[in-house]
N, C-alpha and C positions, 0 to 999 in steps of 0.2 A: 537256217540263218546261223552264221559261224559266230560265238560269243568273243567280244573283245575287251582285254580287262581295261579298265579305263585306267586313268592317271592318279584319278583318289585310291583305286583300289589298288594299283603296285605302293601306294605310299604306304596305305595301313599293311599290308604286307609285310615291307621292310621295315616299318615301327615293329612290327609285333616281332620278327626276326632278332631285330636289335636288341627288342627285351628279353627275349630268350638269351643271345650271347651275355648280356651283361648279368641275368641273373646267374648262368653257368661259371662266367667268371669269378662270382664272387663266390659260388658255392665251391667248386673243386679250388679256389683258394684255402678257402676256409678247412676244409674238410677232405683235401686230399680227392684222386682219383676212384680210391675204392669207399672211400666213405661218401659218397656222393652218389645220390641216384637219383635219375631224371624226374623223378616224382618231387622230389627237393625245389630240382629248377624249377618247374612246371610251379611249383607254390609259390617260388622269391618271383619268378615273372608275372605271374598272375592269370597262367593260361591253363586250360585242360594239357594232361599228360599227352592225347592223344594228336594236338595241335603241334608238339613238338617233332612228333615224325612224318609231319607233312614236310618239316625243311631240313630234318636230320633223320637219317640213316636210324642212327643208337647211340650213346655214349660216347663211345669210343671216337665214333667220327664229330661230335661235337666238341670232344677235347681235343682232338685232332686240328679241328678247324681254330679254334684258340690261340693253338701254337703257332698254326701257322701264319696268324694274324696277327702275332707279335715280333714274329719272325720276318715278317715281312716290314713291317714296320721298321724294326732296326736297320735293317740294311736299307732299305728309301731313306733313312735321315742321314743315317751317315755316306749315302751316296751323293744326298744332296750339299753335306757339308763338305764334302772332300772337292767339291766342285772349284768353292771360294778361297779352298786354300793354295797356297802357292810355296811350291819346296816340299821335302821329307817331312822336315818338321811339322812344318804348320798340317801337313794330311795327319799326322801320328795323333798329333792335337785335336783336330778337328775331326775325327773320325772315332775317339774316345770319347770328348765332350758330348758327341750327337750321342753313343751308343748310352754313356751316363743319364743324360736328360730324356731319353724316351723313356729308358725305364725307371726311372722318378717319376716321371709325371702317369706311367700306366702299373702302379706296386702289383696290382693285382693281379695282372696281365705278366708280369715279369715270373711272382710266384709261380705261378701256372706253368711257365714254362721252363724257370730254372730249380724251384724247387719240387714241385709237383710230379713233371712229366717224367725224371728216370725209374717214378716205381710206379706211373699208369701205364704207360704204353711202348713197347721194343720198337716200334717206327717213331714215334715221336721223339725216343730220348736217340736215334740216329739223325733227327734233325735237328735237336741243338746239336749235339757232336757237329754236326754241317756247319752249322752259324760259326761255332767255335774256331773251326778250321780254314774256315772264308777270314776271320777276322788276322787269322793269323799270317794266311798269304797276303794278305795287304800290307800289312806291319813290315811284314818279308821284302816285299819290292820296294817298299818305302828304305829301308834298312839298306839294303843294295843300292838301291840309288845314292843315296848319301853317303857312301863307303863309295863310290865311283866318284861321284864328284870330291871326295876329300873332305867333306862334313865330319865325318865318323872314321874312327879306327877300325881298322881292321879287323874282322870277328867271324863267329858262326851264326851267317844272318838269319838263320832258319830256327836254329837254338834259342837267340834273341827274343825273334815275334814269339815263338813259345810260351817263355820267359814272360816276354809285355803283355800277353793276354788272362796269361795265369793268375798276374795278380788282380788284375783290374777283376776276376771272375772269382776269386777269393774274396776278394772287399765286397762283392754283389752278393755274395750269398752268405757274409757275414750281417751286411745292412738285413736281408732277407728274414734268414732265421731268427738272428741278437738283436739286432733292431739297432747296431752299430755296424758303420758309423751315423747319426740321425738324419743327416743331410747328404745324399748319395754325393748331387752333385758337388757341394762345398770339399767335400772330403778328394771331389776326383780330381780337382788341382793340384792339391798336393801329390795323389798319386801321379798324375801327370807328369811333373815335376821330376818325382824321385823314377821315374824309370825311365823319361827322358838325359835325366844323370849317368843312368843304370847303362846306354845304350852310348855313351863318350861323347854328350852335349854340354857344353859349357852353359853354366846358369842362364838365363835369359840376360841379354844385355851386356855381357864380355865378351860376345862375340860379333855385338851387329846388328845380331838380327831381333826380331819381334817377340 
C-alpha cells in the first residue's frame, strides 16, 4: 500500500519549515553568518537540530534560501508596482517606493541580505550584486525613455541609474546598521525627491505632472 501524506500533514510540515525560516532569520540577523549555528536556530524554533536537515541541506543553504527569499520578494513588489505606474517618472517612483516598503516592513530579512550576506557566503553576496544591477537596468531604461521623449536632458543614462541606486543603497544600510534614518520609508520621499531632482525633473507640479 503506497503512503499518501494527507493535507494536515503537508500543513504541519510547512508550519514547522516556517519556523525554522523565521527562527534562522532572526538569528543570522542577530548574530551574523558565522556567529550562528544551527543548533541556535533549532532552539529559537523549537525543533531537534536533526529536524532541520530533513528540509535543509546545512547552513549555508538555509542562509542561502533567506536571500533568496528576500530577493525574490523585492523584485515581485516592485514588478507589481511598476505595473500601475504610467511614464519614467511614475516607474522610477514606484519601483523605489515598492523596493523601500518591502524592506521596512521585512528589517530582518533586509539585514540578512544586505548586511549579513557579503561576509557569509561568495554566491549570495553575487546575488545581491544581481538585485543591485537588475535595479539599476530599470532606472537605465526608465532614464532613456524620458531622455527620448524629452522629459530629461540629456546625460549618461547608465552612469545615472548607478548614481539613483547608490544612494537609495546607502540610506538602507545606513537605516540598517545606525538605525537612521528611523523611518526607511518616510525618509524615501525625500530621497525620492532629491534624486528625481538629481536626474533634470522639475519638482512635482511645475511641470504637469503628478
Amino acid at each position: 500500500m503506497v503512503y499518501r501524506r494527507t493535507k494536515k500533514v503537508d500543513q504541519r510540515l510547512e508550519s514547522r519549515l516556517q519556523a525554522i525560516m523565521q527562527a534562522a532569520r532572526e538569528e543570522f540577523a542577530r548574530n551574523g553568518f558565522y556567529g550562528t549555528s544551527i543548533k541556535d536556530i533549532a532552539r529559537r524554533a523549537g525543533v531537534a537540530v536533526g529536524t532541520i536537515y530533513l528540509y535543509l541541506r546545512n547552513k549555508e543553504s538555509l542562509f542561502a534560501a533567506l536571500v533568496n527569499e528576500a530577493y525574490e520578494m523585492v523584485l515581485e513588489r516592485i514588478a507589481r508596482a511598476r505595473k500601475n505606474a504610467v511614464g519614467g517618472r511614475q516607474k522610477l517612483k514606484a519601483s523605489m517606493e515598492a523596493a523601500l516598503a518591502v524592506l521596512q516592513e521585512h528589517r530582518d530579512l533586509a539585514r540578512v541580505m544586505l548586511v549579513q550576506s557579503p561576509a557569509g557566503h561568495p554566491a549570495v553576496s553575487e546575488q545581491l550584486y544581481d538585485l543591485l544591477r537588475r535595479l539599476a537596468r530599470l532606472v537605465e531604461e526608465d532614464v532613456r525613455e524620458e531622455m527620448e521623449r524629452g522629459a530629461l536632458p540629456p546625460q549618461d543614462a547608465r552612469l545615472a541609474s548607478l548614481a539613483f541606486v547608490g544612494t537609495f543603497y546607502q540610506v538602507v544600510m545606513g537605516w540598517l546598521k545606525d538605525g537612521y534614518p528611523t523611518d526607511l520609508t518616510a525618509a524615501g520621499k525625500d530621497l525620492i525627491a532629491y534624486n528625481l531632482r538629481g536626474l533634470g525633473y522639475p519638482p512635482e507640479g511645475e511641470d504637469g505632472n503628478a
